[in-house]
N, C-alpha and C positions, 0 to 999 in steps of 0.2 A: 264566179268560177264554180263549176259543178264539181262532182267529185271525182278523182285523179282515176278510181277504177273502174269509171265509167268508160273509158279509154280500151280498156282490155274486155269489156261485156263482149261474148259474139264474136270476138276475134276467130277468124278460120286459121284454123291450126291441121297440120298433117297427121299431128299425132291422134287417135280416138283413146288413147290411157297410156300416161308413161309409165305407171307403176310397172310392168313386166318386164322394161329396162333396168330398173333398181336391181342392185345383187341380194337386196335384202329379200325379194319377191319369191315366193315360194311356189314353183310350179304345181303340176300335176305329177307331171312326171320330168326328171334328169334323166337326159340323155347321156349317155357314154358312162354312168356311172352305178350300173345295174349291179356290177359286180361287188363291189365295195359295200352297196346296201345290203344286200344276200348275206353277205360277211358280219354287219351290224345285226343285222336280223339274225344270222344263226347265234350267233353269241348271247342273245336279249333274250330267245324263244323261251331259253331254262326257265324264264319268267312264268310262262304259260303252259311249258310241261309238265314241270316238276312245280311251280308256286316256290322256287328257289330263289336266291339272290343269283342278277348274271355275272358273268366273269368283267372283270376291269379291262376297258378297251382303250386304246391309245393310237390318233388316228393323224397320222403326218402330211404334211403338203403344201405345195406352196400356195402362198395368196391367190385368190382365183381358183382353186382348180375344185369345189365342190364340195371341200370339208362340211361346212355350217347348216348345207343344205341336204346334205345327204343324211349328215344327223336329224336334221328337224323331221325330214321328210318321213324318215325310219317311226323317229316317235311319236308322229302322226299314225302310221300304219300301227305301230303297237297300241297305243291307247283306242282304236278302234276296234282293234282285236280283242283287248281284255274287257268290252263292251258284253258279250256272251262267252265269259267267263266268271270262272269264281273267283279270282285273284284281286287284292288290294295292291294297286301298282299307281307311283305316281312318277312321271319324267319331267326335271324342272332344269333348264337352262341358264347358266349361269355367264354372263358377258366378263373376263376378268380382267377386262380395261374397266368396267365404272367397279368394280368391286374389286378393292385392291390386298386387302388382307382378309387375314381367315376369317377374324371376327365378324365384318363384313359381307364375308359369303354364307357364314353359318348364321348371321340375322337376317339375312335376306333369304334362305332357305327355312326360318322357322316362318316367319312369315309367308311366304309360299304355303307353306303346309298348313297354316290357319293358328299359328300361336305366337303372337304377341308381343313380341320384343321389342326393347330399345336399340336403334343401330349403336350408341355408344355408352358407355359408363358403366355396363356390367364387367366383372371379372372375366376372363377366359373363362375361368371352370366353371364360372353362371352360366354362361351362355351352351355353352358346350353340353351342359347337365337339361337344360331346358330342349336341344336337339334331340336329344336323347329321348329326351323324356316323350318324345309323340310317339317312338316307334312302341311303346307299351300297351297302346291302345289294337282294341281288333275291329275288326270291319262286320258286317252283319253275320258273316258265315264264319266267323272264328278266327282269321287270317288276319295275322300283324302287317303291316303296311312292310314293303318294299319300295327302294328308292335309290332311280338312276339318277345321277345329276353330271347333268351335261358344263363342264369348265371349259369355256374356249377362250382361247387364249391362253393357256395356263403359262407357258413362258413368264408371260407379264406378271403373274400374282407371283411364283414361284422367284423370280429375281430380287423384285420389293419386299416380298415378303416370310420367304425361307419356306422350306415343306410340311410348315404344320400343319395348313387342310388337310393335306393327304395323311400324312397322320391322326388325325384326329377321322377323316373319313372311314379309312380303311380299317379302321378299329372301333367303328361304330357298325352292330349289326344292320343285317337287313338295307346296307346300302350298296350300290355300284356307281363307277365315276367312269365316264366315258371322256377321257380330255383330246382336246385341241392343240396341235401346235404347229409353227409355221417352220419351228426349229427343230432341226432333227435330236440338236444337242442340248434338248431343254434339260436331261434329266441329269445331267450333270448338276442340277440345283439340288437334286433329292440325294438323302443322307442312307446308306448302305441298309440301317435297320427300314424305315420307309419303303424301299425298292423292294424287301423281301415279301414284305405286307400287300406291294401293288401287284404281283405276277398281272401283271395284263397281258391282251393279245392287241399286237401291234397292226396296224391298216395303214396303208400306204398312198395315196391318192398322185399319181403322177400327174405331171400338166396337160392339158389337151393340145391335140393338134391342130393344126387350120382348118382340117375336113372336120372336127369332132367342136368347134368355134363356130364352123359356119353351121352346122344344124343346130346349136343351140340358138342361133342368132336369126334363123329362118323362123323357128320354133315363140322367139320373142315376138319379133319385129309382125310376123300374123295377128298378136294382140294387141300392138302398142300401134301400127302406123293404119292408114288410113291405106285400101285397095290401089295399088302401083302409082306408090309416091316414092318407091327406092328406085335408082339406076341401079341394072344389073349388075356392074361391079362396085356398089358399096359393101355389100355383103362380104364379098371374098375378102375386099383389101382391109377391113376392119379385122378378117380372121386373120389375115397375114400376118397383119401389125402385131395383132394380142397373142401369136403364135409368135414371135419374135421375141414378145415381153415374158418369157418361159410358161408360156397357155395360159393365161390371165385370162378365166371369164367375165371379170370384172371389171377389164382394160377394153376388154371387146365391147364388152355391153354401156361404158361410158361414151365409149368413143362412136358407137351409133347414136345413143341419145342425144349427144353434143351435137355431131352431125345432124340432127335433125332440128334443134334447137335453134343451129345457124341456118336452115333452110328456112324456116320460120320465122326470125329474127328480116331475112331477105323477102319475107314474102311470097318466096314462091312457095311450086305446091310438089316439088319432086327434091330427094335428096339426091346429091351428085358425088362423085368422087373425089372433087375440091375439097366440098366441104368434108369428109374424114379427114382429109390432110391438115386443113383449117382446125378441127378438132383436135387433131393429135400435138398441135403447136401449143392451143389452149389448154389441154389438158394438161401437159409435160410443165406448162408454166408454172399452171396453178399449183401442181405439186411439189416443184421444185421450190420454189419460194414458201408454201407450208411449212414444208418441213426443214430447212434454212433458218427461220425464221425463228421455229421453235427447238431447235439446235442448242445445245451447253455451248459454251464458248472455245472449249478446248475442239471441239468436232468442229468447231466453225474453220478453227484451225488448221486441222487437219486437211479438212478439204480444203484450204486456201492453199495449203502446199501442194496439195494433186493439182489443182486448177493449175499452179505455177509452173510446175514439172510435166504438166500436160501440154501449156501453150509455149514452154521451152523445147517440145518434141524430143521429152528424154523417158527412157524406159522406166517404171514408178516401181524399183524393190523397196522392201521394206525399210533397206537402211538408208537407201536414196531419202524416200519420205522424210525418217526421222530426223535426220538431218537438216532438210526443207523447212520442215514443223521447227524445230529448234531457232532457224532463224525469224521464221516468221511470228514466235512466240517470245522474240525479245527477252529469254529471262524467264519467262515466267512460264515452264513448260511441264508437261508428265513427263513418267518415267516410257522407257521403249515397251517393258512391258503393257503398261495401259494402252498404248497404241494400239495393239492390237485388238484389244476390245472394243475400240472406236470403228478402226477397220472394217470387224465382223459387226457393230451396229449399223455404217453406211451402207454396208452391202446387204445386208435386211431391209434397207428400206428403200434400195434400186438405185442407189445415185453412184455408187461405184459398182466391180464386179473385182472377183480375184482368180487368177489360174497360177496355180502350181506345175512348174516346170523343169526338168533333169537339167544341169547345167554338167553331164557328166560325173563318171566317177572320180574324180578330183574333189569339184567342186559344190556336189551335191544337191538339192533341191532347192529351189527358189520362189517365192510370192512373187507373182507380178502383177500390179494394180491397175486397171485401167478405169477412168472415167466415162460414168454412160448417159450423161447430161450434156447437152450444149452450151460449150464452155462460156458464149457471149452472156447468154442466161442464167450461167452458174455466177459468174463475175458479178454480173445486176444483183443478181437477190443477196449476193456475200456483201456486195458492200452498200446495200441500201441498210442492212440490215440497222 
């Protein structure tokens, strides 16, 4: 027997580079999102005007629509600028899913900056004092170091972890934090003295549309596939789709990949419109059952009772649910309050939605929940689980 990836040598493939389908891929240029940069960048310039620290920026929006890349793409253009300059400027990206508390961020940020820490077993105030301790140092022209640090994700650290990076940032000279978030309502983590410390200027990234999906997907799909291997309309229906999923660039750009991947998988040398279709089944699975899977058991719950009240074809209020959840948790249930918080978890991560509605002036406003998975495939992944 030879060896297994001898099989795969020289395979013809439609693709010539998937990398420019990854969201993680970092163009040349973002389309539709000229404006938002301009906004990064007037805030940052103080850097290069003045040699000042810039102001604290705080940049909202939903998954997909440009956050992470607009940032990078900015501190690319700055650190090329400060090139023919005098300025001692460094921008360091902090991911706050693999770094989860502060101590964490600020070891992983001394290290960035070239000092030496252990990620565990110092004190806070060790650690803290050692951060400190580089902005003391000057650069060949006299100039103390300046330092943006990009948190994305902060939601995430900010919930685990309560708001003392940001305290401990915004009280450290010579820094700026440009953070990330998917939740409009992250700052509700941050305690009233903190907030007075942050004044940031807030940026807003709204979703794309299908016309502003399809040119970023024309703009891909020229580096990653191989001269008229797409049917005309995979493009658009891949924009439709990820314009459906509130402007997912990142919905759009899996869902070509995929599609091409099952082109590939068949052998042929053209993607078709099936296969998006065929992709968007595969995708929705894969993610559905992810994240199922790795669910607390109370949310598994929760949505066992929507699934129940969904395939009962009854309208999903909030006391409906609690109710459902009650029986379905035997005993062993949360309070109505926490429910909520599950709610607004599910619906962060796409598998529900909620709209608020007048039920009149009598009766006042109302949640109503609806499920945005397919309930056959919600049923499988709940109870393989």
């Amino acid at each position: 027997m030879g060896n297994i990836f001898e099989d795969f040598e020289g395979k013809k493939s439609i693709f010539k580079d998937k990398q420019p389908l990854d969201h993680r891929f970092l163009p040349e240029k973002l389309p539709h999102r000229d404006e938002q940069i301009q906004l990064i960048a007037k805030y940052w310039s103080e850097v290069l005007n003045n040699n000042t620290t810039p102001s604290d920026i705080t940049i909202y929006g939903k998954t997909g629509t440009g956050k992470t890349a607009a940032a990078k793409f900015t501190r690319g253009q700055l650190l090329e600028a400060t090139d023919s300059k005098n300025v001692f400027v460094k921008v360091e990206y902090i991911r706050c899913t693999d770094y989860t508390t502060e101590y964490q961020v600020i070891a992983q940020l001394c290290q960035k900056l070239g000092r030496n820490v252990p990620h565990r077993g110092w004190t806070r105030g060790e650690i803290i004092n050692a951060f400190r301790d580089i902005f003391r140092s000057k650069n060949a022209y006299g100039h103390n170091l300046i330092l943006i640090v990009i948190l994305d994700e902060i939601d995430v650290l900010l919930e685990k972890d309560g708001d003392g990076i940001l305290y401990t940032l915004t009280r450290t000279d010579n820094v700026s934090i440009l953070s990330i978030s998917n939740n409009i309502d992250f700052k509700k983590f941050i305690k009233p003295r903190v907030m007075s410390s942050l004044r940031d200027k807030e940026i807003v990234f709204p979703p794309y549309g299908a016309d502003q999906l399809a040119d970023i997907l024309h703009e891909r799909a020229e580096m990653s596939f191989e001269e008229n291997s797409l049917d005309d309309d995979v493009i658009p229906l891949c924009s439709a789709m990820a314009a459906k999923e509130e402007g997912d660039a990142r919905y759009a750009l899996d869902l070509l990949r995929t599609a091409g991947e099952i082109a590939d998988d068949k052998g042929v040398d053209t993607v078709k419109e099936e296969y998006v279709r065929m992709a968007k089944d595969k995708i929705e699975h894969n993610k559905v059952t992810d994240i199922i899977h790795t669910l607390p058991t109370q949310q598994q719950r929760v949505l066992e009772a929507i699934l129940k009240l969904t395939q009962d074809g009854e309208e999903i209020t909030s006391g409906r649910l609690y109710e459902t959840y009650k029986e379905v948790s035997k005993g062993d249930s949360v309070t109505y309050r926490r429910i909520f918080d599950f709610v607004n978890e599910l619906e962060l991560l796409g598998i529900i939605s909620t709209n608020t509605i007048s039920r009149g002036r009598a009766k006042g406003r109302t949640n109503i929940i609806t499920l945005q998975c397919d309930t056959d495939l919600l049923e499988t992944s709940l109870y393989s689980v």
